[in-house]
N, C-alpha and C positions, 0 to 999 in steps of 0.2 A: 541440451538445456533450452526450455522454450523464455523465447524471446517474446513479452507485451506490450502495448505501447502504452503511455499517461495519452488520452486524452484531454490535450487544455476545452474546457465548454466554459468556461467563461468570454464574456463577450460573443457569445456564440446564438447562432438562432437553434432548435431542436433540428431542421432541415442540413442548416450546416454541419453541425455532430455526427450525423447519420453521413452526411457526405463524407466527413472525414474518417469515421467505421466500414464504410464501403469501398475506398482507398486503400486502407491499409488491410483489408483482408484481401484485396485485389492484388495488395502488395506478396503477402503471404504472412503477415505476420497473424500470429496464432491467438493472441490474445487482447483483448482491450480493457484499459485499468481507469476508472472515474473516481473521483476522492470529496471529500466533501467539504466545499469552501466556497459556503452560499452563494450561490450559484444554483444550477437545475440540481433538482434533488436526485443522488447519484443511484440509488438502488431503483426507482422512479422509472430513471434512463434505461440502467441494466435490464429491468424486465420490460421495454419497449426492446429493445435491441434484440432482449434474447428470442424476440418472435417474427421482428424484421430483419434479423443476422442471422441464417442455422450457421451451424459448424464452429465458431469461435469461442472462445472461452470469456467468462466474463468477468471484473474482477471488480472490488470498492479496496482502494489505499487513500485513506480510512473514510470510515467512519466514526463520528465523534459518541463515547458512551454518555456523558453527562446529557447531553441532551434528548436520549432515546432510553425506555425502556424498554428492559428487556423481551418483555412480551410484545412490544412494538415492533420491535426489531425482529424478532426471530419471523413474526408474521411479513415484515417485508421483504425476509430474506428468503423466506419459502416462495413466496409469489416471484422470485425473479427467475426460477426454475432449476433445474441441473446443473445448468454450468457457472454456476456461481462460485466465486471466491472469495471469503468473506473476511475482511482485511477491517478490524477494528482499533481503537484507541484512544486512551484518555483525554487528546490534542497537548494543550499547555494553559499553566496557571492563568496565566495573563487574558488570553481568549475566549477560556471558561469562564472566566468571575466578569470581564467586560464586557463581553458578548450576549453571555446566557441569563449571568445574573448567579450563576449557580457556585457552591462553593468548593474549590478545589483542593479540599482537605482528602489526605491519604491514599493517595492515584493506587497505591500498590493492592491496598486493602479495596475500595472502590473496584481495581476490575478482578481481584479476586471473587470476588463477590459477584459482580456481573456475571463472570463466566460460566458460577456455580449454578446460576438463574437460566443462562443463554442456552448451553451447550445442551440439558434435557429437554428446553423446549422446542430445540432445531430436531432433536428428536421423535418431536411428538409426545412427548412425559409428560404428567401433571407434574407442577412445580409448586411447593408450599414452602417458601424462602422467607425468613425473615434476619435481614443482618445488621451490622453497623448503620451503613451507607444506603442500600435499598430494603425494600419489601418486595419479594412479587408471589403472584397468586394466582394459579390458572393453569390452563393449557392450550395449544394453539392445535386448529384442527385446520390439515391441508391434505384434504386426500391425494393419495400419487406422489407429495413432495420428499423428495429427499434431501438429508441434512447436509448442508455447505460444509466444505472444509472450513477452518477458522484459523486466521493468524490475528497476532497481536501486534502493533508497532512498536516491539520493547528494544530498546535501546540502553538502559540499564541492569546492571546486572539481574538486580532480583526481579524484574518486569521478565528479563531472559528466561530466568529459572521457572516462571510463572508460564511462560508459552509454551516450554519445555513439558512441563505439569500436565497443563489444561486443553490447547491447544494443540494445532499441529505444526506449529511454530511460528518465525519473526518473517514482519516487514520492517528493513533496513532504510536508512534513507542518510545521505552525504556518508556513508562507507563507503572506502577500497577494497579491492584483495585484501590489502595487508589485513586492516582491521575485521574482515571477515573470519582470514585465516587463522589470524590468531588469539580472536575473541569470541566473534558470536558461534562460531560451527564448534569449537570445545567446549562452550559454556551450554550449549544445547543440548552436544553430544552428554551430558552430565549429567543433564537436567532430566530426561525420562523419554517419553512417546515423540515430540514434537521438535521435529529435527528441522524441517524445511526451511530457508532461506530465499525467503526474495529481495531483490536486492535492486532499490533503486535507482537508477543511472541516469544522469545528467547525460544527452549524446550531442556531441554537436558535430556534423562530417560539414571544417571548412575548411579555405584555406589560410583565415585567417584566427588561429586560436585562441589570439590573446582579446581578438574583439568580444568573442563568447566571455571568456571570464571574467572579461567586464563586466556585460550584460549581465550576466548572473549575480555576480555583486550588485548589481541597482537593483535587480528584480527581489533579490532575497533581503538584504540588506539587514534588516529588521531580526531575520531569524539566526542569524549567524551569536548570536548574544542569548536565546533563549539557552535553559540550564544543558536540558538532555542537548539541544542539536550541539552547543559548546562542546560538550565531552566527547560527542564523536569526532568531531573537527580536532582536538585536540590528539588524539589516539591517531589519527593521520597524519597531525605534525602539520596543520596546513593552519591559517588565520583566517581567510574566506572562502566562503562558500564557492566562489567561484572555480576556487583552485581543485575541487574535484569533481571537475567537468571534463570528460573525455573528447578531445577535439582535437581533430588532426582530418587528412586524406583516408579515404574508405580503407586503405590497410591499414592506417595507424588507430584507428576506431574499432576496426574488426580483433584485432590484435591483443587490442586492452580491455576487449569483451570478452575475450576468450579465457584472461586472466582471473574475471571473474566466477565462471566454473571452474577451473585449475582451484581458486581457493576454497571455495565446497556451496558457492551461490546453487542456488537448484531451478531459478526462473530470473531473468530479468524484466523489470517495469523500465521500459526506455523513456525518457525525459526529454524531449529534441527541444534546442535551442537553434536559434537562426535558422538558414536550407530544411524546412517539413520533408517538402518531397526529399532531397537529398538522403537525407537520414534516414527516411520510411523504408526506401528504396534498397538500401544497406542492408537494413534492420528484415526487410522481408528475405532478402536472399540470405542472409545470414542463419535464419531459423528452414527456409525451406531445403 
């Protein structure tokens, strides 16, 4: 199971970022994951990387659809080259409508829609879409590019059943084992082509655990009450966000990652909390 890292780039210079992608492939870790929470613009990043980085993998957990059209998108997902992994998703009501301005009416229907738009023009198809929620009309020409894998960030069932469909399946985020095991990898297996799971992870390698889930409760604080993260949290049986945060000594960390392909995860995105190096360090020898 390959093991990625989140890179935090907030509060960050582009110099820094690159320093911090040069480290951890120095580490061994195989992958790096950038997400989109204004901040440097994360596909932007990816295709700097992917010609200052060879060999690693590159990945977006997410990007937001309301704000991107589909032809926008596939063109910037073509330009970031091969190793792209294209992690998209509706965000949340609240962020959309305050944020953007835009209306967060029918998320299910909205990225059906999207996808129907997305996935021929990753391909290079002319696209003559007109639906509910979008229009789109065209087609994106990139000699040489090939089409990104695509997951969706669905966390409810029928978003599941949707990545399962369309896609090649879910980004997880505040899942366990358990909840993987016994929800997202049967609800996919069901659903058709799009099986793959990657799976979020909080890591934090300290000696003091309970400082981390502190931490993580003040940093999140906010999101622990949004609808979708609630229900995952609930299906854990936990109240904060913090509580599924993996943190312990390098065995106890390696141990409870290992739990996560045992339940059918197929990539993890590692999330470090407190010790960077620590973690990275872990996290490289763990995938090499």
């Amino acid at each position: 199971m390959r093991i990625g890292l989140f890179v935090e780039d907030m509060g960050k210079t582009i110099d820094e970022y690159f320093e911090e992608v040069a480290t951890a492939k120095q580490a061994g870790i195989q992958a790096v994951w950038l997400g989109e929470r204004l901040s440097w613009d994360p596909l932007t990043l990816l295709a700097m990387t992917s010609r200052e980085v060879p060999d690693i993998a590159l990945g977006a957990a997410v990007v937001r659809t309301y704000p991107h059209h589909p032809l926008a998108l596939a063109a910037q997902a073509l330009t970031v080259g091969d190793r792209l992994i294209l992690g998209i998703g509706p965000s949340h009501k609240p962020l959309i409508e305050a944020q953007y301005g835009y209306d967060y009416n029918k998320p299910i229907r909205h990225m059906r829609e999207y996808l129907t738009a997305l996935i021929p023009l990753l391909h290079g198809e002319s696209v003559d879409y007109q639906g509910e929620t979008l229009t789109t009309q065209g087609q994106i020409t990139a000699r040489g590019s090939q089409p990104p894998p695509v997951l969706i960030s669905a966390l409810g069932p029928q978003m599941l059943k949707l990545a399962a469909e369309l896609t090649d399946g879910t980004i997880t985020v505040w899942a366990g084992p358990k909840t993987i095991a016994d929800y997202f990898a049967p609800t996919l297996d069901k659903g058709g082509k799009g099986t793959k799971i990657v799976a979020t992870v909080t890591v934090a390698v300290t000696d003091d655990p309970e400082a981390a889930r502190e931490s993580l409760n003040r940093t999140y604080a906010p999101a622990r009450d949004l609808p979708s993260y609630r229900r995952i949290l609930d299906r854990e049986g936990v109240d904060n966000i913090g509580d599924t945060v993996i943190a312990g000594d390098e065995n106890q960390v390696a141990q409870e990652l290992r739990r996560f392909q045992d339940a059918g995860a197929t990539e993890i995105i590692a999330v470090t909390v407190g010790d960077h190096r620590r973690a990275v360090k872990l996290l490289g020898e763990l995938t090499s």
